[in-house]
C-alpha positions as CSV (number, residue, x, y, z in Angstrom):
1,X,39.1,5.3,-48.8
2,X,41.3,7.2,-45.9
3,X,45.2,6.7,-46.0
4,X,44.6,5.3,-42.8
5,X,41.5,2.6,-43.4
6,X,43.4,1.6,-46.6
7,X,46.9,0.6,-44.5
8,X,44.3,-0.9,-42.2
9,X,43.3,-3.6,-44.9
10,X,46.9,-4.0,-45.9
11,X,48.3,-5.0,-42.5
12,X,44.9,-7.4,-42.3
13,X,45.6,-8.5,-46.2
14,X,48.8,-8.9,-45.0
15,X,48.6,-11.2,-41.8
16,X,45.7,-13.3,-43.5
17,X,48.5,-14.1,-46.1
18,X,51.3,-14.6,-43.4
19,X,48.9,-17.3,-41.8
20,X,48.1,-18.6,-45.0
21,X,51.4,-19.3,-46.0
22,X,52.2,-21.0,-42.3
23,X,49.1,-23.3,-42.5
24,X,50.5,-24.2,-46.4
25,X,53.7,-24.7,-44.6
26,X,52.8,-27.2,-41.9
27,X,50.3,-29.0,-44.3
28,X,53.5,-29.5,-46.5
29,X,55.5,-30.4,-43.7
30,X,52.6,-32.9,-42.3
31,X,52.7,-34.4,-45.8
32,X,56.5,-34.9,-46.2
33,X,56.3,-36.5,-42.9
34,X,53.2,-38.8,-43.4
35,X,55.2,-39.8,-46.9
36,X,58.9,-40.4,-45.0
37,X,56.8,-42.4,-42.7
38,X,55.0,-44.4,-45.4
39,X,58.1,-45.0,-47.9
40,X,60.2,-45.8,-44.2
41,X,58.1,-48.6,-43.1
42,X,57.5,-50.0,-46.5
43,X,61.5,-49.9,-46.9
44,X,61.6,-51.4,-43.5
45,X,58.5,-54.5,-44.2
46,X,59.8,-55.0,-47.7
47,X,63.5,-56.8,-47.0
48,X,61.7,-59.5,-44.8
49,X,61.2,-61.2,-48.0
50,X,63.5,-59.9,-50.5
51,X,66.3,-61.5,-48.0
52,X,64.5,-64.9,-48.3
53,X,64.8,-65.6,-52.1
54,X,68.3,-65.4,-53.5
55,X,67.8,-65.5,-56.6
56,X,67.0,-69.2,-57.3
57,X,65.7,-69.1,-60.8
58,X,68.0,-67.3,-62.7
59,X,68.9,-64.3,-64.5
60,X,66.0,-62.1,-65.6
61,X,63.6,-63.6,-63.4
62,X,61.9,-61.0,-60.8
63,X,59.9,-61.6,-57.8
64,X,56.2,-60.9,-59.2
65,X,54.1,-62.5,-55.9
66,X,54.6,-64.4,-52.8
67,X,52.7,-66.5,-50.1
68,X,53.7,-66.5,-46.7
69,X,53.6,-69.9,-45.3
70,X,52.0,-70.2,-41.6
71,X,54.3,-69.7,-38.6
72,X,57.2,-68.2,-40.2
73,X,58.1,-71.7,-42.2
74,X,59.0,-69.7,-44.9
75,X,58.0,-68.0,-48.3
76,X,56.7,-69.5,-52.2
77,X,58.1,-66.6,-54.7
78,X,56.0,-66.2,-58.0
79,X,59.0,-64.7,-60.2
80,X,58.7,-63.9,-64.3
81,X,61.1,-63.1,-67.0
82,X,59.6,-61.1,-69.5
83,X,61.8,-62.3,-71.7
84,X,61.4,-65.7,-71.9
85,X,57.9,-65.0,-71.0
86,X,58.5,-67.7,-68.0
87,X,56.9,-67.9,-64.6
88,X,59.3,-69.9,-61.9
89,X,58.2,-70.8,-58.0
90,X,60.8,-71.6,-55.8
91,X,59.9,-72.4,-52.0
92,X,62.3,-70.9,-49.1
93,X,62.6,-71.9,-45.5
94,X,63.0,-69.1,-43.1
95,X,65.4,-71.0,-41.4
96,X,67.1,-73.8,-43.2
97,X,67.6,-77.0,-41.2
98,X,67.0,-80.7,-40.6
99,X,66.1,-81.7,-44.5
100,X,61.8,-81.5,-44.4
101,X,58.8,-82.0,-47.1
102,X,59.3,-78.8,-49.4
103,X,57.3,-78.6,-52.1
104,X,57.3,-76.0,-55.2
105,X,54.5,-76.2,-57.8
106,X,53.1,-74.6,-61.1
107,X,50.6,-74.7,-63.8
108,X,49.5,-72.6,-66.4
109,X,45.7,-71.8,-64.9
110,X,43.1,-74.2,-66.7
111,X,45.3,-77.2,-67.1
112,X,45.5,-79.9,-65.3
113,X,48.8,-81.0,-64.8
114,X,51.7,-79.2,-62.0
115,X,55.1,-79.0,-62.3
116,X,56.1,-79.5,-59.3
117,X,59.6,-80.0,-56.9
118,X,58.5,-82.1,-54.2
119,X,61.1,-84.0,-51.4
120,X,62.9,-83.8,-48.2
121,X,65.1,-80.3,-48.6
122,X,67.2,-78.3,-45.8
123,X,66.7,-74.6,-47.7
124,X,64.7,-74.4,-50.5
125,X,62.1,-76.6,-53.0
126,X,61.8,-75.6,-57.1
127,X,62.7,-73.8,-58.8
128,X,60.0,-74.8,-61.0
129,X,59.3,-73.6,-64.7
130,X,56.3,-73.3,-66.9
131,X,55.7,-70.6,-69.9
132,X,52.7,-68.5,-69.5
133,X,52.7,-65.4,-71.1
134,X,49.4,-64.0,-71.6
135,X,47.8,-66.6,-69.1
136,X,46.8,-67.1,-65.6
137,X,48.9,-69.2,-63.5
138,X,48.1,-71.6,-60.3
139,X,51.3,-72.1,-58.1
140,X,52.1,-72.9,-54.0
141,X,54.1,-74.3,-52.0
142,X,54.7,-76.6,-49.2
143,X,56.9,-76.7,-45.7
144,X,56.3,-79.3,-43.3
145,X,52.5,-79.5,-42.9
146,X,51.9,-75.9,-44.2
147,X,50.9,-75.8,-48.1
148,X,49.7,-72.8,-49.4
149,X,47.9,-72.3,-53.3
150,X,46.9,-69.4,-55.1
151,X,45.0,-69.7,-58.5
152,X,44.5,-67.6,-61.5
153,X,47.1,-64.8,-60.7
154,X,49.5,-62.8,-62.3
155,X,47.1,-63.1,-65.4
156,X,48.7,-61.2,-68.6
């Protein structure tokens, strides 16, 4: 190959690596954008709940699953301690008021009883406890006229 034909193939080697590196670039760059965007708008959705439940059932317990209740009434928290091996719901009003039926309710999935917090409250109903490690639970809640139920969840 000629001196020249070879620094021919070079410069082209050598601009088809220059583009390569600007496309890797701006896919990176798309990425870190489509991932700030993602982790932003999940750190903006996620304190619309977290502000709700303060903490009701104690130390060790952590939010595990929720149920929004209809027209902004409020939220039911699932929370666990791993500890204990405990499941707790507490029901919270979105904006506490004029004492109303709240309701907070549990069972261990496949029995027949709830325990359950039921009566006229201005923030929140439960919290209410039942120990179900390794097992399903059913559990809801209740504002007003909305009552919401989920069954066989957080199974393990």
């Amino acid at each position: 190959m000629s001196a020249s034909a070879h620094a021919s193939v070079m410069r082209n080697h050598s601009q088809q690596k220059g583009k390569l590196v600007r496309i890797s670039q701006k896919v990176a760059a798309l990425g870190f954008a489509a991932a700030a965007a993602t982790a932003g708008a999940m750190v903006n959705a996620a304190p619309a709940h977290a502000a709700l439940y303060g903490g009701q059932c104690g130390s060790g317990y952590g939010v595990v699953n929720l149920i929004d209740l209809p027209d902004s009434r409020g939220t039911v928290y699932l929370t666990y301690n791993s500890s204990t091996g405990k499941n707790c719901v507490v029901t919270v009003r979105e904006n506490p008021g004029t004492a109303t039926l709240m309701e907070a309710y549990l069972r261990r999935s496949g029995t027949s009883s709830w325990v359950k917090d039921s009566g006229n409250y201005t923030t929140y109903a439960g919290p209410v406890y039942v120990s179900a490690a390794g097992s399903c639970v059913d559990w809801g809640g209740t504002i007003g006229t909305a009552s919401r139920t989920r069954y066989g969840t957080n199974c393990g």
